[in-house]
VEXNU-525313 format. One line per 8 residues: number of its first residue (from 1); their letters; for each residue x, y, z of C-alpha. Coordinates in nm, 3 decimals. Example, Ala and Ser with C-alpha at 12.3 -4.5 7.8 and 13.67 -1.06 7.14 Angstrom:
BEGIN
1) AS) 1.230/-0.450/0.780 | 1.367/-0.106/0.714 .
REM end
This chain:
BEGIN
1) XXXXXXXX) 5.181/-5.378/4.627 | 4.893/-5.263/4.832 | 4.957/-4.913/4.766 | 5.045/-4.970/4.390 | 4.647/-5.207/4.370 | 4.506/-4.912/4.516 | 4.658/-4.676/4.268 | 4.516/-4.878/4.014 .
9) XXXXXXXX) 4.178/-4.925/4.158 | 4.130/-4.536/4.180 | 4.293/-4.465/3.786 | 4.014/-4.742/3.690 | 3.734/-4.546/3.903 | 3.840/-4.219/3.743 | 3.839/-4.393/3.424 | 3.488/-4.526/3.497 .
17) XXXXXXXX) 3.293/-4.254/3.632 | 3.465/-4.045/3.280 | 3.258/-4.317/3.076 | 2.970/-4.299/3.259 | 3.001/-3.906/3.267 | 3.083/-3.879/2.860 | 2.834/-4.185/2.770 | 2.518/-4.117/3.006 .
25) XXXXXXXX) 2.530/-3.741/3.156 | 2.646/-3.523/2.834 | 2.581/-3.817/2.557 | 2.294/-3.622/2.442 | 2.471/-3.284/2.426 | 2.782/-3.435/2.248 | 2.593/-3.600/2.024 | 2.434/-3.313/1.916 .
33) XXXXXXXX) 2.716/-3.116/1.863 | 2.874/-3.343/1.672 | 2.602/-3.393/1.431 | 2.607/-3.011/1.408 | 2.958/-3.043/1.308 | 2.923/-3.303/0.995 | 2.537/-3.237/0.875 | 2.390/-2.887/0.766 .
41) XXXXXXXX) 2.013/-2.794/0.724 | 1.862/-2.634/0.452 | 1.498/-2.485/0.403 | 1.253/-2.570/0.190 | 1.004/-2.328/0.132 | 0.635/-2.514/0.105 | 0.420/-2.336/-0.223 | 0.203/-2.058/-0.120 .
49) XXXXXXXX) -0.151/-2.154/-0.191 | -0.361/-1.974/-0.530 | -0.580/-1.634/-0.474 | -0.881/-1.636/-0.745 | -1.123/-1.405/-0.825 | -1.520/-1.494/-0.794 | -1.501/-1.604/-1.131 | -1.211/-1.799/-1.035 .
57) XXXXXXXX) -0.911/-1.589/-1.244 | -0.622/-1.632/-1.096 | -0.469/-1.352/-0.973 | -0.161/-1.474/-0.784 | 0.019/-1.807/-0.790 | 0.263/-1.982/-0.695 | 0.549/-2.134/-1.021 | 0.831/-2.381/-0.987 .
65) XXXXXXXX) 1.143/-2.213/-0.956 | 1.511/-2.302/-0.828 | 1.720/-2.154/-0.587 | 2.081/-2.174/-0.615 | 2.376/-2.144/-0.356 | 2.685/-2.166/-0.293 | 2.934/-2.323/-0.043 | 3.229/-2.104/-0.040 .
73) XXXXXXXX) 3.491/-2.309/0.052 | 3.468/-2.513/-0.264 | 3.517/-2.190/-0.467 | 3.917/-2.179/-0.585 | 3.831/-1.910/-0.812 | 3.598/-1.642/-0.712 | 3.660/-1.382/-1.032 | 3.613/-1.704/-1.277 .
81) XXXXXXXX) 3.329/-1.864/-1.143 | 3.123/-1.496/-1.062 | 3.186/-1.448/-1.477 | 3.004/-1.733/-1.596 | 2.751/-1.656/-1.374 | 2.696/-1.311/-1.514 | 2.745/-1.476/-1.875 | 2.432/-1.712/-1.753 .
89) XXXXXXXX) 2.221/-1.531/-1.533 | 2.276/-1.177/-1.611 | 2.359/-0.881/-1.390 | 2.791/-0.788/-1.272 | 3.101/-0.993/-1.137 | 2.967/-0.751/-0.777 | 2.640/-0.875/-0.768 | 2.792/-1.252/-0.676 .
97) XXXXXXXX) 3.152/-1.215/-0.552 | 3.000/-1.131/-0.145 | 2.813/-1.446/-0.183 | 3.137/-1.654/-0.338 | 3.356/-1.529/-0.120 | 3.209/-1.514/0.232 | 3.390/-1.643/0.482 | 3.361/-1.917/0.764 .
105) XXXXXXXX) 3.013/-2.004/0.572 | 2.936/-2.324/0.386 | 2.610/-2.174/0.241 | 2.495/-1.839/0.051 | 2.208/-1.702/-0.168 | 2.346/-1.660/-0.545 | 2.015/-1.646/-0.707 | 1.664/-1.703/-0.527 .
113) XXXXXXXX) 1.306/-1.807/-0.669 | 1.573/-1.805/-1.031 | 1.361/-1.889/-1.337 | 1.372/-2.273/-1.399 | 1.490/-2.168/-1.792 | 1.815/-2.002/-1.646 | 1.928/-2.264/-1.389 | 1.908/-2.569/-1.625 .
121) XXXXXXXX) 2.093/-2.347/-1.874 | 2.335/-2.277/-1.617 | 2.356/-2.662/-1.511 | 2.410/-2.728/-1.889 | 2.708/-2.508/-1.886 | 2.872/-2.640/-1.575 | 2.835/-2.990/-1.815 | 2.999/-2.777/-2.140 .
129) XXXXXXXX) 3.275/-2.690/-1.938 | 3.344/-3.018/-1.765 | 3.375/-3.205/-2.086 | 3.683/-3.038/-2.208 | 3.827/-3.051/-1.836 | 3.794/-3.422/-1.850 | 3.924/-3.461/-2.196 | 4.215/-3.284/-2.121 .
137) XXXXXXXX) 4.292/-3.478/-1.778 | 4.218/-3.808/-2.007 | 4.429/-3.759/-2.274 | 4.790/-3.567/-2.096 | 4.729/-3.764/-1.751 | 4.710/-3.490/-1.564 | 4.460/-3.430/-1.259 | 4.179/-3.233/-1.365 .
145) XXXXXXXX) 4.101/-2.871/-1.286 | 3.845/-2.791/-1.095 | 3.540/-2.669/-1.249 | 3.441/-2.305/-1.171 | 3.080/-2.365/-1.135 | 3.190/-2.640/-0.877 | 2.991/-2.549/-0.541 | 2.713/-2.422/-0.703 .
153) XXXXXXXX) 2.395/-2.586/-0.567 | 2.031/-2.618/-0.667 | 1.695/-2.595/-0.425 | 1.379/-2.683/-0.594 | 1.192/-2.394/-0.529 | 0.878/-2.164/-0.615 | 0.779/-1.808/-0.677 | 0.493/-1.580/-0.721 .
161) XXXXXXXX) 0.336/-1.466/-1.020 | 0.059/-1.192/-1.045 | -0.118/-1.238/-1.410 | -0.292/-0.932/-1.379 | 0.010/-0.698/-1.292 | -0.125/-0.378/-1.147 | -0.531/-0.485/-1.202 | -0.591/-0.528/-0.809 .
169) XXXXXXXX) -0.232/-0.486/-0.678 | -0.304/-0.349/-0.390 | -0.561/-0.556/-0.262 | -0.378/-0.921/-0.352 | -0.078/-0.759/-0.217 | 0.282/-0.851/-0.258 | 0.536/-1.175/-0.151 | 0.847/-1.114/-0.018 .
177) XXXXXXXX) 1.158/-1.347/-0.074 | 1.079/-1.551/0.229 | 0.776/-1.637/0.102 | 0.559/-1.407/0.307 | 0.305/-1.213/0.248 | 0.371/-0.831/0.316 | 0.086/-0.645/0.220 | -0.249/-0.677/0.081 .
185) XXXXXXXX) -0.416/-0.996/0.097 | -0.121/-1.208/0.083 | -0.012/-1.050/0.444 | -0.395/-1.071/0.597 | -0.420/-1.454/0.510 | -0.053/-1.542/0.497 | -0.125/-1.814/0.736 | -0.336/-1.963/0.527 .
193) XXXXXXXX) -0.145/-1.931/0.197 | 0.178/-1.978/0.311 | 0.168/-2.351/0.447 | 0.473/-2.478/0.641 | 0.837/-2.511/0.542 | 1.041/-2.824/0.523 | 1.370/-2.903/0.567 | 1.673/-3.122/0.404 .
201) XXXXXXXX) 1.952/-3.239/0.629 | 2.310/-3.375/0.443 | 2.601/-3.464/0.565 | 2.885/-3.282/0.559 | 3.272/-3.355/0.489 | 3.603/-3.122/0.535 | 3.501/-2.766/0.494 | 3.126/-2.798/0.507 .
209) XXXXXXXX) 3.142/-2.958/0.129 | 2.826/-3.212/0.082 | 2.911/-3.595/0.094 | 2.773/-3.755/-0.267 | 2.462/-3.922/-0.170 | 2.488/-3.770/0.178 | 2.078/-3.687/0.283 | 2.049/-3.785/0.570 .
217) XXXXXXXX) 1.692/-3.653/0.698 | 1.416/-3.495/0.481 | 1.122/-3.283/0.654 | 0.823/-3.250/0.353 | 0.703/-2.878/0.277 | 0.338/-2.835/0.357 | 0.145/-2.629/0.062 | -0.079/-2.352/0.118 .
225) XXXXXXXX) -0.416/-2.351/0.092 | -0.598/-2.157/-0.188 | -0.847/-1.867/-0.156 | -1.135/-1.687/-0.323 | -1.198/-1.359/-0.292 | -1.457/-1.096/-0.399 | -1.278/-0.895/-0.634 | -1.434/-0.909/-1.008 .
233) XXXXXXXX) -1.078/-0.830/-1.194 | -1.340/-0.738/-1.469 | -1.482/-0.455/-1.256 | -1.152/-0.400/-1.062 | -0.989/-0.293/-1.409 | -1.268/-0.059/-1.487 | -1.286/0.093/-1.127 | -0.885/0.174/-1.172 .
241) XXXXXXXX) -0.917/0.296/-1.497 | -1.211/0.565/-1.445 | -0.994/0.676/-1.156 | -0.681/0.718/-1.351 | -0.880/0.894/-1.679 | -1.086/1.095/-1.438 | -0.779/1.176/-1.239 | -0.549/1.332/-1.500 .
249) XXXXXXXX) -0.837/1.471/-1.682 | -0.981/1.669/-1.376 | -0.554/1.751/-1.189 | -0.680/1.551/-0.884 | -0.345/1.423/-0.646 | -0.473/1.134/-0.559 | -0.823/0.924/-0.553 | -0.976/0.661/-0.404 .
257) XXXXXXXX) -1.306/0.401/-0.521 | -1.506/0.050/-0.340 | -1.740/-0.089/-0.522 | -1.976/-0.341/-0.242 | -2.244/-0.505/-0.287 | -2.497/-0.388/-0.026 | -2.680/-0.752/0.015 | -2.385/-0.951/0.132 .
265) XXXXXXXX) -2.092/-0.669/0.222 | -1.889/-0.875/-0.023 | -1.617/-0.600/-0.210 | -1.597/-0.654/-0.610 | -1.297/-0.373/-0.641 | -1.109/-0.159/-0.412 | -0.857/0.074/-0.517 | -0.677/0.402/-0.484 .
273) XXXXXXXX) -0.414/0.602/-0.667 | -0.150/0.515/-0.712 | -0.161/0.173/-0.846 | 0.075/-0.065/-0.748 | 0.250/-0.292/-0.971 | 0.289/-0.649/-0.874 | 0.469/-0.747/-1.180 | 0.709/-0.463/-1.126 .
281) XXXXXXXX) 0.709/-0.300/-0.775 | 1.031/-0.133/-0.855 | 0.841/0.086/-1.070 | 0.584/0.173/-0.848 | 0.516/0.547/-0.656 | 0.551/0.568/-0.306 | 0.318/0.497/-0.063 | 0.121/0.299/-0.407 .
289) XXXXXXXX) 0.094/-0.081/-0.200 | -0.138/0.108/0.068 | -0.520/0.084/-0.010 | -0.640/0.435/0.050 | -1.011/0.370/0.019 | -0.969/0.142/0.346 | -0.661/0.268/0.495 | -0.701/0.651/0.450 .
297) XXXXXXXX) -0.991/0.862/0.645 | -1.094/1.241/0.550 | -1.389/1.470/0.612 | -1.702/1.323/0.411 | -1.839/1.632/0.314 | -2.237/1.645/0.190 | -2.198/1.269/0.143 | -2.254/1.300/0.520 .
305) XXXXXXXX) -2.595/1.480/0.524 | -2.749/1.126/0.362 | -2.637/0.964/0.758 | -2.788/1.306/0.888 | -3.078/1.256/0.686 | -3.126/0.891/0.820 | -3.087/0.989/1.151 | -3.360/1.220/1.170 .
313) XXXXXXXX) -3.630/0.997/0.980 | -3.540/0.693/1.203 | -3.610/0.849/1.523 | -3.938/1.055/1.330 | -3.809/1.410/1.432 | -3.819/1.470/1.064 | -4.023/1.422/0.691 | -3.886/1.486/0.363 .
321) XXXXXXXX) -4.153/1.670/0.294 | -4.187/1.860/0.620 | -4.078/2.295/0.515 | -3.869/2.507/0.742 | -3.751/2.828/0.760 | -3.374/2.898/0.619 | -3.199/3.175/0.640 | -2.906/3.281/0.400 .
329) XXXXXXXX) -2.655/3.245/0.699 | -2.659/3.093/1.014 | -2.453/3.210/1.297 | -2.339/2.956/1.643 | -2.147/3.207/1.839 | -1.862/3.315/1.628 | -1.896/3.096/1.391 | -2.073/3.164/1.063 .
337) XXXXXXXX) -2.255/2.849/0.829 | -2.322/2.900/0.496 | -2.445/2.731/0.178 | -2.235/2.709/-0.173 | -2.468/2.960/-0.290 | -2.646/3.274/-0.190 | -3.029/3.241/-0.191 | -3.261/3.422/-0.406 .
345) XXXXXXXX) -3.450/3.564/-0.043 | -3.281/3.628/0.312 | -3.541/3.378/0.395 | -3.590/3.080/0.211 | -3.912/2.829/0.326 | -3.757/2.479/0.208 | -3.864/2.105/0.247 | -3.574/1.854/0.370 .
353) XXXXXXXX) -3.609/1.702/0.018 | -3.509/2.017/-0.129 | -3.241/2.088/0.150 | -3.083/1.726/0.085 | -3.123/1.754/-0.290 | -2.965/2.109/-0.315 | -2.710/2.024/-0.004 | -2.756/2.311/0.206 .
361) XXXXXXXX) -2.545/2.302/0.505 | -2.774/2.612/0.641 | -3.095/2.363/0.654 | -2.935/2.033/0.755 | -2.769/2.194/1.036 | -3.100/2.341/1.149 | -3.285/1.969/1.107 | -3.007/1.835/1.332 .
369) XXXXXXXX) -3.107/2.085/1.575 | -3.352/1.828/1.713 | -3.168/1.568/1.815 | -2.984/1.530/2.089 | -2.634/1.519/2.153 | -2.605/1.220/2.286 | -2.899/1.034/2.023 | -2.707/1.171/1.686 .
377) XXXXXXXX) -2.379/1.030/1.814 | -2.485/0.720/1.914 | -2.670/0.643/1.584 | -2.354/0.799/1.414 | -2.182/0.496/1.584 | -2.462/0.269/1.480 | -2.417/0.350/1.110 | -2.081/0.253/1.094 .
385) XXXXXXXX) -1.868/0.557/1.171 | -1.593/0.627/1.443 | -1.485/0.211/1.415 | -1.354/-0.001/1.210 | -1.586/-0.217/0.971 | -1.366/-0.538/1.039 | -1.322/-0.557/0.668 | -1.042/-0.856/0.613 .
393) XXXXXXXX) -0.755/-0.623/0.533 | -0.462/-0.535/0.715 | -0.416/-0.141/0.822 | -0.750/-0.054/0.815 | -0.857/0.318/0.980 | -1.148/0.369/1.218 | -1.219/0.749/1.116 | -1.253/0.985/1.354 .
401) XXXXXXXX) -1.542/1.038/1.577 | -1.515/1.255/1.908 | -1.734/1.200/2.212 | -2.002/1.352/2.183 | -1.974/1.497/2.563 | -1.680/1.734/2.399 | -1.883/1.880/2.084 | -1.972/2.215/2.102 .
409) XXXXXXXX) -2.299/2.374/1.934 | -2.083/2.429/1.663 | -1.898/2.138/1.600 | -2.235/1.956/1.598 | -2.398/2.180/1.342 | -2.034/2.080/1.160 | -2.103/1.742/1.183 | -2.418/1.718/1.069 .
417) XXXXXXXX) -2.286/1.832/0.700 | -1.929/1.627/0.698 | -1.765/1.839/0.865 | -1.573/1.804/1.243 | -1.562/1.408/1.142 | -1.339/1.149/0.923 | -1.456/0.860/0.705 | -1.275/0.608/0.529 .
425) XXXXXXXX) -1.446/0.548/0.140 | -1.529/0.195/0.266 | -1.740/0.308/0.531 | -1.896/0.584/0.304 | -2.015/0.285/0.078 | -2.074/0.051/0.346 | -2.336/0.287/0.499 | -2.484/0.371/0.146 .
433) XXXXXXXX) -2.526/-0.022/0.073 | -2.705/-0.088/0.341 | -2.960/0.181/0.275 | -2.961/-0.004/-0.069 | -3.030/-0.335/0.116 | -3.338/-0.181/0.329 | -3.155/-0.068/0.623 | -2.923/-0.399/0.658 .
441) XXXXXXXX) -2.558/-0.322/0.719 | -2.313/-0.631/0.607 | -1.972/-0.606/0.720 | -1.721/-0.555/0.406 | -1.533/-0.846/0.318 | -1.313/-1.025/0.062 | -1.291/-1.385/0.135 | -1.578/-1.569/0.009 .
449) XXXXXXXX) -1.457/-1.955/-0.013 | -1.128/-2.202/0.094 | -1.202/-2.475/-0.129 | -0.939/-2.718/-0.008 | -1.101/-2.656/0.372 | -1.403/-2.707/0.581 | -1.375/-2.368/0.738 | -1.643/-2.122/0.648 .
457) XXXXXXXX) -1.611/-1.714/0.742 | -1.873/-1.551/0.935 | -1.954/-1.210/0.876 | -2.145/-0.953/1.099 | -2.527/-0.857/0.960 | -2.748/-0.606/1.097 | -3.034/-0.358/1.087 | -2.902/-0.026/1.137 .
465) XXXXXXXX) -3.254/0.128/1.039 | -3.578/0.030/0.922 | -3.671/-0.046/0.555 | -3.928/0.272/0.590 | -3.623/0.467/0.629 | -3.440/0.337/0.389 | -3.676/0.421/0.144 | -3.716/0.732/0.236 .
473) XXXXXXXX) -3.316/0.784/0.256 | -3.338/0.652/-0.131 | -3.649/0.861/-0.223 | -3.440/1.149/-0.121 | -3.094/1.018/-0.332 | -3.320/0.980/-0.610 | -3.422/1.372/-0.596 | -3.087/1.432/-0.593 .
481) XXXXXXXX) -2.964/1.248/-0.941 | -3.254/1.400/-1.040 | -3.330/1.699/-1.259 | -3.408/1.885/-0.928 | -3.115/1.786/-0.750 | -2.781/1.917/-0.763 | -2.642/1.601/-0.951 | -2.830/1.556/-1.243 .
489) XXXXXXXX) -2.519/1.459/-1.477 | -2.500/1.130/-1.270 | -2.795/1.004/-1.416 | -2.826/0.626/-1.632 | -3.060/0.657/-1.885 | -3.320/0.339/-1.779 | -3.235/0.326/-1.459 | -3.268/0.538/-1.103 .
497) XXXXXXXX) -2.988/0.692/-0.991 | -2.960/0.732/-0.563 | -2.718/0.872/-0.389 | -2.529/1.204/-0.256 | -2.233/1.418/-0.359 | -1.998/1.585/-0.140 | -1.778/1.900/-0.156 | -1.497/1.857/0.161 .
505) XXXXXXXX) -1.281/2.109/0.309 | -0.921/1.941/0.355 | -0.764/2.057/0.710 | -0.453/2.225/0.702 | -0.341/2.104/1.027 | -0.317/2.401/1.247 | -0.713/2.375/1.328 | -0.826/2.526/0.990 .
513) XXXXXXXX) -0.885/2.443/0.645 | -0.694/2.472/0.305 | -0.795/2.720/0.046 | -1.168/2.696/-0.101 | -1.065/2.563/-0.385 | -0.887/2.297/-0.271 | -1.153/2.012/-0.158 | -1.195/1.674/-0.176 .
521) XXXXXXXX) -1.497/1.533/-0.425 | -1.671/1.243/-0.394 | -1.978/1.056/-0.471 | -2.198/0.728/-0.319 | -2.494/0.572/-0.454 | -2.616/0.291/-0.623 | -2.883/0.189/-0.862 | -3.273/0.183/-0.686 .
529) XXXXXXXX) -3.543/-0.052/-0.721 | -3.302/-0.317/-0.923 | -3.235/-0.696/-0.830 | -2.908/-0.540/-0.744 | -2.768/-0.350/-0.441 | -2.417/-0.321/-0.573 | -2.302/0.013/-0.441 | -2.008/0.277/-0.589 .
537) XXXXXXXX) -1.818/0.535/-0.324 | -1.569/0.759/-0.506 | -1.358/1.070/-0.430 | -1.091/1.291/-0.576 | -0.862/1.523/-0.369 | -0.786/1.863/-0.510 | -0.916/1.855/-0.835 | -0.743/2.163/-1.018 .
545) XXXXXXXX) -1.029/2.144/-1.282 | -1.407/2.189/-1.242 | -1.564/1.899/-1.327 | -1.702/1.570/-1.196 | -1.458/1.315/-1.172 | -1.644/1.128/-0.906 | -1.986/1.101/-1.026 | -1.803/1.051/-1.374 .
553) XXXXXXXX) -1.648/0.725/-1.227 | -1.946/0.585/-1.033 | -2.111/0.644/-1.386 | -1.856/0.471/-1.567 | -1.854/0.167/-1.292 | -2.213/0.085/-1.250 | -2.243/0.113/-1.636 | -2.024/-0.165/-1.614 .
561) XXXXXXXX) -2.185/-0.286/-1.399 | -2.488/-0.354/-1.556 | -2.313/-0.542/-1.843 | -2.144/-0.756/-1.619 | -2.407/-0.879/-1.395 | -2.749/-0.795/-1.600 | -2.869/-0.597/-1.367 | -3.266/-0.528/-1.438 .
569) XX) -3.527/-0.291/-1.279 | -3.774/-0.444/-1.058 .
REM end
């Protein structure tokens, strides 16, 4: 008896400390894992917030749409149930059958961010086909069969719309089915636009099908917040369309155009070719979702001389009107510099105006004789050039800038005319606007306003040179539209033109250039002595035809331009 109470007293203990084991030590764990076992999850994706335009056009949104699924194992007839899909929602019997036939899975895309027009038509045929299932099970007493669209499953959903298609694609930027941004704008301020996902939490039977009624937990989606941004669609669609017309009209392979306005550094369009297609981005080229004006740097050309130019009247080792002596050649050790044209004399005796309005590499080279290595680089730096402007973008290039502690004589002289150094077209119009603004560089940017927050951007300001110089930088771009400049086709009747063109050599890679007549064209400027500083940077690469499709688009734009916005002479 003793040995038998003993017996029993160490069966209870076991018994005991298995309780006390199952109910306090690994409760939590088996708990869990058996709520994994009879409930399943399922996201909800929250609505991305709205981009507008300064005028407040939408140009991408967010629409109610519904995603449907599938749980496999309520499926009895894959073939059947894929072919009313197809009947409904278009496509073949192979685009659904991996999805309705998956195994050990109680959940599978058929159709995401689907149309709201096609899922209720395909709810209201799962309805035409039940009635004559249950008609027939009423009237011969037999059990009915089971639907084929039985296991197909709705999630209220949304997805995005661009109303502007191509207008601007690749600065909104696209959405990808997870409801993230992955370019453009939508991928800089996803965080903002994309919100927070919920979740929905039902309760499961026998092979993962959903208990009627069975929601057992409900996490709300958090919407996005909405943006505005700088873009004027208005100008945007005439920026892209003077760079497509002037494009195919001149052979260039590829272009790229900012329009910024030089008092704030807000961007009213940004674009590059080729366009990309938000409505269809199937159909677009390769390489088209990549903003080239902000993403792409190449040698500036004369556009360059203009920072040259303001270099040497901010530090006074120069006057526009002060004459030198140039020669029809200039040699730096082996290296020979010449001009696009040979001069009437071997010696030529010509003001800086008249260098900078006729771009002579032979004369600007010789100006930037007088400063010092170390002084032209570091107001190189100053202007903009050799960093990134911080624009709000994603992929944004820096340019290329070397130290100046590597330049030899003749990379300097280089330099000094746009060549030996890379520019993006932002920073070419960045630097330009601020000599429209009286020497005041504004950092580039698109967003301008979130109107559902209390958060407010801040964007870098500052004087890169005096208003004197500025002037006299703008004196000079006037000579240059002028009829004694080398761009007198850029001209706007009632208005004055300033700016520069350029003429760039495109490196081949191997430490030389391409062939002469493959170059890269561009033109910056803006309109002088308005009550606007609104400033165009263009450029073509490898125009096949003589012509002037840059100056031709900054033409067309500011034309625009002046429409849009009224803009008046002081």
């Amino acid at each position: 008896m003793g040995w038998a109470l003993v017996a029993t007293l160490v069966f209870a203990g076991v018994i005991v400390a298995r309780l006390v084991y199952l109910q306090v030590v690994v409760a939590d764990e088996y708990s869990s894992q058996a709520a994994a076992q009879r409930t399943s999850d399922i996201e909800v994706t929250a609505k991305r917030g709205t981009i507008y335009d300064r005028n407040g056009n939408v140009l991408a949104m967010s629409i109610d749409a519904t995603t449907i699924y599938v749980n496999p194992a309520e499926i009895d007839d894959p073939q059947a149930t894929a072919a009313v899909l197809v009947d409904v929602l278009g496509g073949s019997v192979s685009d659904y059958l991996p999805a309705l036939t998956k195994q050990n899975c109680t959940f599978a895309y058929v159709y995401r961010k689907c149309d709201q027009d096609k899922a209720e038509a395909l709810k209201a045929r799962y309805d035409k086909i039940q009635e004559p299932i249950d008609a027939k099970a009423l009237s011969e007493g037999e059990a009915a069969q089971k639907n084929p669209l039985y296991g197909i499953h709705y999630i209220a959903d949304s997805k995005r719309v661009y109303p502007y298609g191509e207008i601007g694609g690749q600065v909104i930027g696209y959405v990808g089915t997870d409801n993230h941004g992955l370019s453009g704008l939508e991928l800089y301020y996803d965080d903002i636009l994309s919100g927070t996902d919920g979740e929905l939490i039902y309760e499961q039977g026998k092979g993962g099908i959903a208990v009627p009624g069975g929601v057992i937990g409900q996490k709300d989606a958090v919407d996005g917040q909405d943006i505005v941004i700088s873009i004027d669609i208005n100008l945007q669609q005439t920026l892209e369309q003077a760079l497509t017309d002037n494009a195919e009209s001149s052979g260039a392979i590829g272009a790229r155009g900012v329009v910024i306005d030089g008092a704030t550094g807000e961007i009213y369009a940004c674009a590059s070719l080729p366009l990309y297609n938000l409505s269809d981005v199937s159909s677009s080229e390769s390489g088209a979702s990549s903003c080239k004006a902000i993403s792409d740097a190449y040698e500036p050309g004369s556009c360059f001389k203009m920072v040259t130019a303001a270099a040497l009247l901010e530090t006074g080792l120069a006057s526009l009107d002060e004459t030198i002596e140039v020669p029809n050649s200039r040699v730096i050790y082996d290296h020979t510099i010449k001009d696009n044209w040979n001069h009437d004399n071997d010696i030529e005796e010509w003001s800086f105006r008249y260098i900078l309005a006729h771009s002579s590499n032979i004369g600007t080279s010789l100006f930037a004789d007088r400063l010092s290595y170390a002084d032209f680089h570091a107001l190189i730096e100053k202007y903009g050039f050799g960093s990134k402007t911080g624009v709000d973008f994603p992929g944004e290039s820096s340019g290329i800038l070397a130290d100046y502690q590597n330049w030899s004589p003749v990379q300097k002289a280089n330099i000094s005319f746009g060549q030996g150094v890379s520019v993006t077209t932002l920073q070419l119009a960045a630097f330009f606007s601020a000599v429209a603004d009286g020497g005041v560089w504004n950092q580039p940017h698109f967003l301008i306003d979130e109107p559902h927050s209390s958060y407010t951007a801040s964007w870098t300001s500052e004087h890169i040179f005096s208003e004197q110089t500025a002037a006299k930088v703008t004196s000079a771009g006037e000579t240059v539209a002028s009829d004694e400049g080398s761009a007198p086709d850029v001209a706007i009747p009632g208005y004055k033109v300033s700016g520069k063109t350029g003429t760039a050599q495109i490196p081949d890679g191997s430490g030389g250039y391409k062939a002469s007549d493959l170059s890269i064209y561009s033109f910056s400027g803006y309109l002088a002595d308005t009550n606007s500083k609104l400033t165009c940077a263009a450029s073509f690469d490898e125009p096949t035809i003589t012509g002037t499709p840059a100056k031709d688009t900054f033409k067309t734009v500011m034309k625009s331009a002046i429409d849009l916005y009224k803009i008046t002479n002081n």
